[in-house]
Backbone bond lengths (Angstrom), bond angles and torsions (degrees), N, CA, C in turn:
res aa  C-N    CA-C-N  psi(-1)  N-CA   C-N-CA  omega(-1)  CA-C   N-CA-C  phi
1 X - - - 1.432 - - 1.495 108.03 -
2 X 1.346 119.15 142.43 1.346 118.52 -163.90 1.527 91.59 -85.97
3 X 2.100 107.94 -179.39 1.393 100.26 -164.24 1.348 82.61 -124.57
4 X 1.581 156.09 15.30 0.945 147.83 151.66 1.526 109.96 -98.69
5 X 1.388 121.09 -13.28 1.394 141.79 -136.47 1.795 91.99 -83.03
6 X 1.451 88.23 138.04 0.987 97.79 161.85 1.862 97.77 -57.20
7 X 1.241 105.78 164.66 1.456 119.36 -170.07 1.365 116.98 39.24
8 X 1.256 121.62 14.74 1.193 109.98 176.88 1.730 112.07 -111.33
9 X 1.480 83.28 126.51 1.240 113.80 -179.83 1.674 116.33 -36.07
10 X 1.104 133.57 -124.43 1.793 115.83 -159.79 1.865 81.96 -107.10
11 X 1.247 110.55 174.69 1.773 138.84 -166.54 1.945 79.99 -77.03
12 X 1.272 98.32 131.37 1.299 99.59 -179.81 1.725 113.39 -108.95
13 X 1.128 126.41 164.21 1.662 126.32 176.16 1.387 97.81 -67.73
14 X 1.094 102.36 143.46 1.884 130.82 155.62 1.459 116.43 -36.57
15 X 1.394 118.98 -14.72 1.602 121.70 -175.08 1.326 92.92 179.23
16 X 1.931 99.82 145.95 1.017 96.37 153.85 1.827 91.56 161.95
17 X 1.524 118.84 158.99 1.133 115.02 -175.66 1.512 109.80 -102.79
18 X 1.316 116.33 -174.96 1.221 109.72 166.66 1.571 125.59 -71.21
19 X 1.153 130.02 163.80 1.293 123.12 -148.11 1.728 100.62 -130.36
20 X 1.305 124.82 140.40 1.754 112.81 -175.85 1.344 93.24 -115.15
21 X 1.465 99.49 148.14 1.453 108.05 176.21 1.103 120.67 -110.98
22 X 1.386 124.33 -169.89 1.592 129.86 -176.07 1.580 106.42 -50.27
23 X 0.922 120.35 -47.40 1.566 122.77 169.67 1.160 142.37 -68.62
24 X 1.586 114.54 17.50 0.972 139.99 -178.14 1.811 139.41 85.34
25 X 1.397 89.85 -28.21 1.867 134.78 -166.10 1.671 95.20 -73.77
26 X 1.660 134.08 121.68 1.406 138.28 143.96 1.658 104.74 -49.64
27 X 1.262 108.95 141.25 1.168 115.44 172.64 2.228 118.42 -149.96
28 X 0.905 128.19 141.55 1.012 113.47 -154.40 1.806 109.17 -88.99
29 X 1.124 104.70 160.88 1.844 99.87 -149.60 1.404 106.42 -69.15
30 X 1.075 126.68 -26.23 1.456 120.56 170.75 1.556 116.86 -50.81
31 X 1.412 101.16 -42.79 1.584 103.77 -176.97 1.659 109.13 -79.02
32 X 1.180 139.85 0.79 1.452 126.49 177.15 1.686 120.32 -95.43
33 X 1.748 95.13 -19.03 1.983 93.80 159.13 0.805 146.07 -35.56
34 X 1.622 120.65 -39.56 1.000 134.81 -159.03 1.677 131.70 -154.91
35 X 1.102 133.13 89.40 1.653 108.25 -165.19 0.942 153.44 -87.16
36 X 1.557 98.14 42.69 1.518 134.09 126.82 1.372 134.73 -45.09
37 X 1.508 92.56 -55.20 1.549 106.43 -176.22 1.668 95.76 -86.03
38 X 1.160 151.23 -55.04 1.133 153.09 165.47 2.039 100.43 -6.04
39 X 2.022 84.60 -84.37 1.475 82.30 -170.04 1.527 121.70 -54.00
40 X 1.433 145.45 -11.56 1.065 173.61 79.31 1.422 108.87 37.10
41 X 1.239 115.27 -68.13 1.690 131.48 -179.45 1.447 97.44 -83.54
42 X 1.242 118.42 -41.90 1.565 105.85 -175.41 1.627 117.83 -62.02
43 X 1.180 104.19 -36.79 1.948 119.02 -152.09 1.756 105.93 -109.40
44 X 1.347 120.51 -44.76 1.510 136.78 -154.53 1.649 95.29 -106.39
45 X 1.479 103.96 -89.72 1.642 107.46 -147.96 1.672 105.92 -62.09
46 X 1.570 71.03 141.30 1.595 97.74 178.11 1.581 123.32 69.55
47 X 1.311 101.18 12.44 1.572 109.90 159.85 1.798 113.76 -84.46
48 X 1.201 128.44 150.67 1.089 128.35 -175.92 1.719 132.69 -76.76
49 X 1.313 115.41 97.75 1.678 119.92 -179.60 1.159 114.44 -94.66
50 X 1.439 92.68 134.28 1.472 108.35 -169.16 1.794 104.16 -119.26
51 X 1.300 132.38 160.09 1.466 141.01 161.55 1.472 88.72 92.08
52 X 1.505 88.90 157.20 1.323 119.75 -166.46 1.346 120.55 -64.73
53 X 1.547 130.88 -32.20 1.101 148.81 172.56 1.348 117.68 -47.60
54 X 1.375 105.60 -75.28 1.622 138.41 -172.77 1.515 96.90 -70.47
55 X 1.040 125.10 -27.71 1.496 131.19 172.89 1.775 117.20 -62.25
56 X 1.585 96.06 -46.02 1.209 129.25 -171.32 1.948 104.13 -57.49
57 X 1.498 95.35 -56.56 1.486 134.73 -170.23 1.591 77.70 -39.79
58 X 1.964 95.53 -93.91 1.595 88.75 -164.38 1.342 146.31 -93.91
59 X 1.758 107.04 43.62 1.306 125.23 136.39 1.497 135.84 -76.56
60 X 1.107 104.78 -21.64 1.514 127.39 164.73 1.456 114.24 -73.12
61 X 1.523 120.69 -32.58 1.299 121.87 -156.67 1.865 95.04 -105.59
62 X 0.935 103.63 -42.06 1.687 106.39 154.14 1.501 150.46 -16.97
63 X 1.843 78.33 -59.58 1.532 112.56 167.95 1.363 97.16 -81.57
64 X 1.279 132.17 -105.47 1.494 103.80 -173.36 1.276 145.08 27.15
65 X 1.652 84.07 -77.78 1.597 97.12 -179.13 1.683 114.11 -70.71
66 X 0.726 123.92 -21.25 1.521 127.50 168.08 1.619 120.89 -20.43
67 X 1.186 120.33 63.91 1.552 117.19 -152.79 1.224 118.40 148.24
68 X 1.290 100.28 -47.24 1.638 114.51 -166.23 1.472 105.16 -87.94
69 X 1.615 93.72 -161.32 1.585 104.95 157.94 1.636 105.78 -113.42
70 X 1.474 94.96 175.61 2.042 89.20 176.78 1.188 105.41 -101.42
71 X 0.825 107.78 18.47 2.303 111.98 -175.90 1.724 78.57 -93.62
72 X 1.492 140.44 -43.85 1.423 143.21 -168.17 1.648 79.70 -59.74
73 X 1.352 120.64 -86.99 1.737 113.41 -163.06 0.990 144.45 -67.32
74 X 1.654 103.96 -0.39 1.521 121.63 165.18 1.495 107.88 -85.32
75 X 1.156 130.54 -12.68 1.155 132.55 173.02 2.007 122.86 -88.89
76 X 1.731 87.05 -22.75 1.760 89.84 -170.67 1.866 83.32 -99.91
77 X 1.252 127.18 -3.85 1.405 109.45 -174.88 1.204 136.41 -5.79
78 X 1.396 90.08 -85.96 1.552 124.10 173.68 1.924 107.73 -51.55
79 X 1.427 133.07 -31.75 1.273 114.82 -176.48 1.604 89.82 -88.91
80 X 1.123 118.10 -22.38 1.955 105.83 -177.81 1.576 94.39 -66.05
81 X 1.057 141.29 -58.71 1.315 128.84 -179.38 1.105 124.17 -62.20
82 X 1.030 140.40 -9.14 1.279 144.18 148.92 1.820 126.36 -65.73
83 X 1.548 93.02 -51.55 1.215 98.43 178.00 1.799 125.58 -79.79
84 X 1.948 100.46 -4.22 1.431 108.88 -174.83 1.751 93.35 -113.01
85 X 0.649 115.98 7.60 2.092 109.65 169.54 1.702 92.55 83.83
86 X 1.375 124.76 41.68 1.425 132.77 169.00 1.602 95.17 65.76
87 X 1.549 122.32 4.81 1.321 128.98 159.21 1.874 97.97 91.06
88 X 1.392 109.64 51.47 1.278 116.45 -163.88 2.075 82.52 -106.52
89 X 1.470 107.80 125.99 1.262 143.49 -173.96 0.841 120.33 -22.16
90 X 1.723 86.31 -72.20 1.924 122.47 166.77 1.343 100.76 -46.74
91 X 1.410 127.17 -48.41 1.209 108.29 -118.71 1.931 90.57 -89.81
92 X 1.833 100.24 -27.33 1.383 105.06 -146.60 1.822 89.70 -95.26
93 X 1.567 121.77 -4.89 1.748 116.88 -178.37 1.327 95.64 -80.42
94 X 1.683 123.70 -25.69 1.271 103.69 179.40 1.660 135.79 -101.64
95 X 1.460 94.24 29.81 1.785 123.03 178.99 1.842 89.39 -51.83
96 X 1.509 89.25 133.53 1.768 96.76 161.89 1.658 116.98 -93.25
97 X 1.128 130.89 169.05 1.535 114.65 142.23 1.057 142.45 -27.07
98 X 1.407 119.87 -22.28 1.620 141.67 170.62 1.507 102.35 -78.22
99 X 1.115 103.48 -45.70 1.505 112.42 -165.58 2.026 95.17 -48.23
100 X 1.422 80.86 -49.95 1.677 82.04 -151.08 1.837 110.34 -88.07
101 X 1.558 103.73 -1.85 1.091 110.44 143.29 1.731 123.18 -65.29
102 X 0.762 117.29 -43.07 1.407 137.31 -176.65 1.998 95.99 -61.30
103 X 1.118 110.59 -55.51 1.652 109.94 -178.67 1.829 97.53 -59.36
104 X 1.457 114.45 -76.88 1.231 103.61 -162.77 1.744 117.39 -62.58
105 X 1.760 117.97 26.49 1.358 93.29 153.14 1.733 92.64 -127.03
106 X 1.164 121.72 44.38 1.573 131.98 173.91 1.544 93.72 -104.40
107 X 1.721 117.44 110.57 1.696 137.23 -174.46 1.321 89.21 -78.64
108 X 1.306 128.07 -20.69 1.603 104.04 -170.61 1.396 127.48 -131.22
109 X 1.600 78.89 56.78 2.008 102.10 174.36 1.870 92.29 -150.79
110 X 1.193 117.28 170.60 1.406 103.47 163.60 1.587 125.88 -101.18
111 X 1.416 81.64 131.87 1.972 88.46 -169.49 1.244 124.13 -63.51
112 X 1.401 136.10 57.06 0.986 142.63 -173.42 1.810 125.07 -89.70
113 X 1.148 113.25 77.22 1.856 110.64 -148.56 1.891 95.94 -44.86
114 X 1.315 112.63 -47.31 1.472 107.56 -154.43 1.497 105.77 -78.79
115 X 1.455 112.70 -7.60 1.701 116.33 153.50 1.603 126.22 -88.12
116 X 1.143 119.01 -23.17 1.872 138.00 163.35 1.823 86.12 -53.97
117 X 1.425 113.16 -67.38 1.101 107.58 -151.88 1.508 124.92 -66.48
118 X 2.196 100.69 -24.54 1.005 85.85 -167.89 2.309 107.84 -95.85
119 X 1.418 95.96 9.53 0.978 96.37 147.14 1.692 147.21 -65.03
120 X 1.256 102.73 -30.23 1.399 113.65 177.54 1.663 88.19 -68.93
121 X 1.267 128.41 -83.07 1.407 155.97 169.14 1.892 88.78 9.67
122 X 1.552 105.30 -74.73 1.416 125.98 -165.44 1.897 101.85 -43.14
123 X 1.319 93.71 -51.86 1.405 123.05 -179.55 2.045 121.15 -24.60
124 X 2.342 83.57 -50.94 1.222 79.65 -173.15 1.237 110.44 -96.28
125 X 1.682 114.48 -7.03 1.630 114.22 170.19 1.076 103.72 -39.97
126 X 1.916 124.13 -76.69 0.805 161.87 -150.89 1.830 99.04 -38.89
127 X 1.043 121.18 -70.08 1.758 135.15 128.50 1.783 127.15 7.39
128 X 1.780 88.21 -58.85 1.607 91.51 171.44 0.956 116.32 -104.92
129 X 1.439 127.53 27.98 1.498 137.01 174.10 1.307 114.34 -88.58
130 X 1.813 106.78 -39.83 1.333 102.00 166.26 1.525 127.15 -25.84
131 X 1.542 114.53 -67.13 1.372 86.06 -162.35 1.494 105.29 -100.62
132 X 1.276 100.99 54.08 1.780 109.62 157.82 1.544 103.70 -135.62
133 X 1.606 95.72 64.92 1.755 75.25 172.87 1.643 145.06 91.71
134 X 1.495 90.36 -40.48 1.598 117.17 165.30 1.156 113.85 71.65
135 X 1.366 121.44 148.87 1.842 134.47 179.26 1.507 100.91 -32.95
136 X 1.258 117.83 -59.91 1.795 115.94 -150.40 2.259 88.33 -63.38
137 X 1.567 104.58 -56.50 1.095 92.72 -179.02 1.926 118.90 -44.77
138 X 0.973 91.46 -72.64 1.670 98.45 179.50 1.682 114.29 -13.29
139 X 1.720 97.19 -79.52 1.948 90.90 169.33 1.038 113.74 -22.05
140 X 1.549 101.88 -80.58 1.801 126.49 -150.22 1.432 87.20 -37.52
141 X 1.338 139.66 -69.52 1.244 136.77 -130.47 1.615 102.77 -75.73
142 X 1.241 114.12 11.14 1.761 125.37 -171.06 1.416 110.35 -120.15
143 X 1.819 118.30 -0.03 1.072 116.92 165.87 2.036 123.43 -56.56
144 X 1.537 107.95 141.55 1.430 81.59 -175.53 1.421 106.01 -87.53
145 X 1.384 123.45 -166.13 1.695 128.08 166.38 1.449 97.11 -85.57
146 X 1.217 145.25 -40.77 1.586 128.35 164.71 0.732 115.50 -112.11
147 X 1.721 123.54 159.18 1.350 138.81 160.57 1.616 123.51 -90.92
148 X 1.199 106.84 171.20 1.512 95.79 179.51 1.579 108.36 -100.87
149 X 0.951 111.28 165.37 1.431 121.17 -152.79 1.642 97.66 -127.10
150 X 1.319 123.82 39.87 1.722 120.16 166.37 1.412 106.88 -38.18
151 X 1.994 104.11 140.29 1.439 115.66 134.26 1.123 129.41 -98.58
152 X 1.881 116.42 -25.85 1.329 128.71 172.68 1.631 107.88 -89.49
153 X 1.058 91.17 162.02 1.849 96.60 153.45 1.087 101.90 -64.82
154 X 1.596 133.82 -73.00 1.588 140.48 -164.82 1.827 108.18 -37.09
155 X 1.358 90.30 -37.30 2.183 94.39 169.48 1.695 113.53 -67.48
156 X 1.285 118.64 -20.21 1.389 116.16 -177.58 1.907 111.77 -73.73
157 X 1.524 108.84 126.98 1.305 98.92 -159.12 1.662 85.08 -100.97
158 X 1.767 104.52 150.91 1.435 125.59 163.59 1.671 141.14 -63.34
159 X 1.437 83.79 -29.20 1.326 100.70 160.26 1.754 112.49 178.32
160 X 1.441 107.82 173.02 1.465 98.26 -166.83 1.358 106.01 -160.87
161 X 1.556 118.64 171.48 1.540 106.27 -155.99 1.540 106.74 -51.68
162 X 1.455 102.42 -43.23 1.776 97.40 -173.06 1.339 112.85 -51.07
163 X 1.664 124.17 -39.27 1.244 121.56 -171.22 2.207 100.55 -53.78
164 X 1.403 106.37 -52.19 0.901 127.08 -147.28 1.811 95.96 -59.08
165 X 1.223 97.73 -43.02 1.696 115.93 168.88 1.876 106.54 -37.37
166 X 1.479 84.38 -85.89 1.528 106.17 176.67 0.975 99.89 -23.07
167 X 1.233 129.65 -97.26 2.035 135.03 -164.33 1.534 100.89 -37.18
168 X 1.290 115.16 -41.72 1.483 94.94 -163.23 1.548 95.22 -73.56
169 X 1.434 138.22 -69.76 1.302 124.32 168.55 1.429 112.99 -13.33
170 X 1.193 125.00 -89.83 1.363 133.33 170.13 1.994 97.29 -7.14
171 X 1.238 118.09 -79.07 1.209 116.98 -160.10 1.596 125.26 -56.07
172 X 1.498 82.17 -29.46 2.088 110.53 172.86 1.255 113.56 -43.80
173 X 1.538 114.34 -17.28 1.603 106.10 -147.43 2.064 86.72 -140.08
174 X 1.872 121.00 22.32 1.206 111.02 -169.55 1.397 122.96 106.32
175 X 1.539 106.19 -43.15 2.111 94.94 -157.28 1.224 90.96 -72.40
176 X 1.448 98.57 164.98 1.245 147.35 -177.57 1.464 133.01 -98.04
177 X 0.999 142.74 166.47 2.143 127.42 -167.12 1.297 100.86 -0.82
178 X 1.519 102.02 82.38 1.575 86.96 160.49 2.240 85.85 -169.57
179 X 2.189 74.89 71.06 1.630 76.47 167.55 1.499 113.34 -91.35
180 X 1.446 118.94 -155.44 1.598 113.64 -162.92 2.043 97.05 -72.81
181 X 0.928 115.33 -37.14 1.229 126.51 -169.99 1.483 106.26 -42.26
182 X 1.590 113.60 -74.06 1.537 146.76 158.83 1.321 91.09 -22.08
183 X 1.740 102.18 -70.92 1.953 83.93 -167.32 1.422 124.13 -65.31
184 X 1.027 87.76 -44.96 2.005 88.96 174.91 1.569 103.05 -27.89
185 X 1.313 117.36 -74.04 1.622 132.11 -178.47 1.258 104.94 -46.03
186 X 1.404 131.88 -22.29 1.540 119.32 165.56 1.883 120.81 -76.87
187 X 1.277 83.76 -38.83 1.677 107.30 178.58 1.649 107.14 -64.91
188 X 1.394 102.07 -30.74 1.619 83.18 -178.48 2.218 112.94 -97.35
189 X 1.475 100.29 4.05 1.540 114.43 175.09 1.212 93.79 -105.22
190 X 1.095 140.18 13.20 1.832 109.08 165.86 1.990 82.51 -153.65
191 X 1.327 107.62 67.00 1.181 123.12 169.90 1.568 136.45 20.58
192 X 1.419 97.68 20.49 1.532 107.01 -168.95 1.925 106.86 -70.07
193 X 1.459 110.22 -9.40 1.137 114.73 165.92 1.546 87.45 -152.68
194 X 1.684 92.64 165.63 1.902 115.74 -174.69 1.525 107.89 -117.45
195 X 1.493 88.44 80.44 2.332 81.91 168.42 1.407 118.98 -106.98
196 X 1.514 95.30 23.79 2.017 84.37 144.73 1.341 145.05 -60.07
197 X 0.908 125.13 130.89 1.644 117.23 -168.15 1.119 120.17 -60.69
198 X 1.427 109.14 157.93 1.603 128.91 -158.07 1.813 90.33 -76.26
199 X 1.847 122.87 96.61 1.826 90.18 -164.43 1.186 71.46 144.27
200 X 1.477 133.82 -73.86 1.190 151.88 -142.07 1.926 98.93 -52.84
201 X 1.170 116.91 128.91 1.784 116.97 166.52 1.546 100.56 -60.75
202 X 1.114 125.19 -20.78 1.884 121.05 -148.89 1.907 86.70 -99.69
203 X 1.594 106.79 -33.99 1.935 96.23 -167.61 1.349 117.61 -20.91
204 X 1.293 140.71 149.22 1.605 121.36 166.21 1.368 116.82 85.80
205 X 1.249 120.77 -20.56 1.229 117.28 -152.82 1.860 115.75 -91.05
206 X 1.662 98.26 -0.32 1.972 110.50 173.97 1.709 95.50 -83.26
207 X 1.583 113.04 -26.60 1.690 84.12 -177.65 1.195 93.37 82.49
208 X 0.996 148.51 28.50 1.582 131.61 179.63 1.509 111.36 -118.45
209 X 1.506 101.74 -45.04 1.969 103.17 -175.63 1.644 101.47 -144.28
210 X 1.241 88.23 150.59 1.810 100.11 -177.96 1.931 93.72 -58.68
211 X 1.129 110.02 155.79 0.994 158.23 -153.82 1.635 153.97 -166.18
């Protein structure tokens, strides 16, 4: 997970391997801060999401984080889904001005108007993607043929031509925060690449590329 990255979990050290814990299990250092991020790395990242929705979800949740840390959006989760219609397509392209008045005085998401907005925005791409194919297609088709194979953090890359691809597609069609950086950090939460550490219990675990 990148450390500026959208989705990426807290600013990580300059080096370092994966780390084993009381339970015996390597796990990669971002995930032992917090156990948030733990259950997070253990259960979610870097397993493979598919459909338009859940797709939707964490491109939205991405952007957000753009700034932050992800221990901040793993924690407001649950009120972003609440406060975004569980981040249902329809529901969020047809936000009014009220609507998004209504988000930036909601304390338990982050009030960010020019991220509210560019969610709605994402919303109606997301909409006119249909008849190109659709969101889930779009990613998928940006998976690379290898992954990278980190032992350090410092080996985990931020972004990469595919990312660089992705966003620009992505942008072709409207969305919004979702430069190469952002995408990378999406690509590595819905397993389109595996940068768990070489160490890591989770390595392998998207099913996607030898490893």
């Amino acid at each position: 997970m990148t450390s500026t990255t959208g989705s990426e979990p807290d600013a990580r050290p300059a080096e370092g391997e994966a780390v084993v814990g009381e339970d015996g299990l390597g796990r990669c250092l971002w995930a032992v801060s917090h156990p948030l991020n733990r259950q997070y790395h253990d259960t979610e990242w870097g397993l493979p999401v598919r459909g338009e929705q859940a797709l939707f979800e964490r491109i939205t949740l991405e952007a957000f984080q753009s700034g932050l840390s992800w221990l901040t959006i793993l924690a407001k989760r649950p009120a972003f889904r609440a406060a975004f219609d569980a981040f249902d397509p329809e529901a969020v392209a047809a936000y009014t001005d009220g609507d998004v008045e209504r988000l930036m005085g909601d304390a338990g998401i982050v009030r960010n108007r020019a991220k509210i907005e560019a969610a709605r925005t994402n919303a109606q791409a997301v909409l006119e993607l249909r008849e190109h194919g659709g969101l889930d297609r779009l990613i998928w088709s940006h998976k690379p043929a290898r992954t990278p194979v980190p032992r350090t953090v410092s080996e985990v890359p931020t972004k990469t031509a595919e990312s660089k691809a992705l966003a620009a597609e992505l942008r072709s069609y409207g969305f919004r925060f979702v430069g190469p950086t952002t995408s990378y950090a999406l690509m590595e939460a819905i397993g389109l690449v595996d940068t768990h550490l070489v160490g890591c219990h989770r390595r392998g675990s998207s099913g996607q590329h030898d490893t």
